[in-house]
C-alpha positions in Angstrom: 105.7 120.4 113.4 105.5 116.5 112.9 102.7 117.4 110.0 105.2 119.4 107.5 108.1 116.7 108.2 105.7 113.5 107.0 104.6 115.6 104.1 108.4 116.5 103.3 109.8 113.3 104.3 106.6 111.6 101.7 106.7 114.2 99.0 111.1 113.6 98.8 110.9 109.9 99.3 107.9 109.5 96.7 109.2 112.2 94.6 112.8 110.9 93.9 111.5 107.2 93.7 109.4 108.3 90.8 111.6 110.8 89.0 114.5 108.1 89.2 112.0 105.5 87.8 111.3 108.0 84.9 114.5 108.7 84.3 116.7 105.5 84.4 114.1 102.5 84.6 111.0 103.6 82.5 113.0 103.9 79.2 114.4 100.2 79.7 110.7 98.6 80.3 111.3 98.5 84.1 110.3 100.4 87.3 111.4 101.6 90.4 108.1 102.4 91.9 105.3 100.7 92.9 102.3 101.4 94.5 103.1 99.8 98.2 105.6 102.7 98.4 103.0 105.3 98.6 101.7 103.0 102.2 105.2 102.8 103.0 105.7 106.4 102.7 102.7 107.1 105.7 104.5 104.9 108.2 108.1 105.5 107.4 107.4 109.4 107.6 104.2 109.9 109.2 104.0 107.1 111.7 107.9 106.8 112.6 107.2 105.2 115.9 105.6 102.2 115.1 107.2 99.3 115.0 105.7 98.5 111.4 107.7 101.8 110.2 111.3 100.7 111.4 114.0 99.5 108.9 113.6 95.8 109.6 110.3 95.8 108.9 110.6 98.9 105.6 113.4 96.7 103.8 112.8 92.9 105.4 108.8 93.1 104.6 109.0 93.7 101.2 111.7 91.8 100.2 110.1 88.7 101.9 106.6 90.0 100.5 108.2 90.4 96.9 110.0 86.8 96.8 106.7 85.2 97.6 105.0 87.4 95.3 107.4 86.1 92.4 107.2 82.7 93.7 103.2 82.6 93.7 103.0 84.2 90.3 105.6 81.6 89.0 103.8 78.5 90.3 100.3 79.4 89.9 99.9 82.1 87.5 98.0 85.6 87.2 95.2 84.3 89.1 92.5 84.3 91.9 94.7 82.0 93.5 97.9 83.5 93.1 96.8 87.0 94.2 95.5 85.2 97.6 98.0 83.2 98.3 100.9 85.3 97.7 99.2 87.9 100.6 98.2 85.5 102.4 101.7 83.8 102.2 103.4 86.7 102.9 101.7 87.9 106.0 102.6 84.8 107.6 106.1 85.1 106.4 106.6 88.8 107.4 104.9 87.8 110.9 107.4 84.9 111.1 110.5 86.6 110.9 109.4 90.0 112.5 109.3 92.2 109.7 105.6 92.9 109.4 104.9 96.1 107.0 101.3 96.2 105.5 102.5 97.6 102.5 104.3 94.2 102.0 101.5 92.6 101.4 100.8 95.2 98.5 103.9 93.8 96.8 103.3 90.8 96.7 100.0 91.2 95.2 101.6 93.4 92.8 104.2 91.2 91.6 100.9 88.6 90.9 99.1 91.5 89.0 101.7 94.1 87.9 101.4 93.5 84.2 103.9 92.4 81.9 106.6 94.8 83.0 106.6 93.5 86.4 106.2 89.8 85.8 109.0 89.7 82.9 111.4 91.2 86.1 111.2 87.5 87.3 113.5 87.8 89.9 114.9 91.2 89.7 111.5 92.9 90.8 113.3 92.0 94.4 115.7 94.1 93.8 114.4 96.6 91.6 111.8 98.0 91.9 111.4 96.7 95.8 114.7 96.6 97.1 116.1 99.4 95.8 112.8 101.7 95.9 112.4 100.6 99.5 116.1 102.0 100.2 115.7 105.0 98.8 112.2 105.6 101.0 114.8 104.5 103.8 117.3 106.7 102.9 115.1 109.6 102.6 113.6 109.0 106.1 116.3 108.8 108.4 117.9 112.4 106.5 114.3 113.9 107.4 113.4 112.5 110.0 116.3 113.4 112.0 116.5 117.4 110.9 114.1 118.4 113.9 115.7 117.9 117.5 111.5 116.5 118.2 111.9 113.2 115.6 114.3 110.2 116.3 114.2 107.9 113.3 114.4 104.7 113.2 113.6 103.6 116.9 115.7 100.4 116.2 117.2 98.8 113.6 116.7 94.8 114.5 
């Protein structure tokens, strides 16, 4: 039961996030996945009552995790320093405005150390790759996680 609808709900939401970032960013030196997603994909589809899984915390998390992300490898650089603070930074962000999601702090690390791709998005890397990447795993999970009559996703939405 709940098994085959995480691995369905993960293998769809992880699968099209990829093949759209093949097909439409990749050949323009951009993304639309990165790695957070895959920890995103376990609560979103395998833990779907938690409150860490729900779409406040999915879309708010990593959008407040990827601005200070941007912001730390702006002021600071691809550093030691940057990589800390812009976790650290974000956990206290996300716990702030009640949108904790532990893959958050992923992407903010990742917009430190991502490479030249991601740090020449500036900006944009809140929008694309995390924004819209964290939509899609969004969009994916309330369409699967709703087909059984035994799954109710999201629990809440604020």
């Amino acid at each position: 039961g709940d098994v085959f609808w995480a691995w369905l709900g993960a293998a769809l939401a992880i699968g099209i996030t990829a093949a759209l970032s093949a097909e439409f960013f990749e050949p323009r030196d951009s993304v639309l996945i990165i790695g957070s997603f895959g920890a995103s994909a376990v609560l979103v589809c395998g833990a779907i009552r938690s409150p860490l899984a729900q779409p406040r915390s999915l879309i708010g998390g990593h959008l407040i995790s990827a601005v200070i992300g941007v912001a730390s490898f702006k002021l600071v650089g691809d550093n030691f320093v940057a990589a800390g603070l812009s976790v650290s930074l974000a956990i206290a962000a996300m716990t702030v405005t009640d949108t904790l999601h532990p893959p958050g702090g992923a992407t903010a690390l990742i917009a430190v150390v991502g490479g030249s791709i991601i740090h020449d998005l500036g900006l944009l890397f809140v929008l694309t790759p995390t924004g819209l990447g964290a939509l899609v795993l969004l969009l994916v999970a309330l369409v699967v996680n709703n087909i059984p009559k035994t799954r109710s996703y999201p629990l809440y939405w604020g």
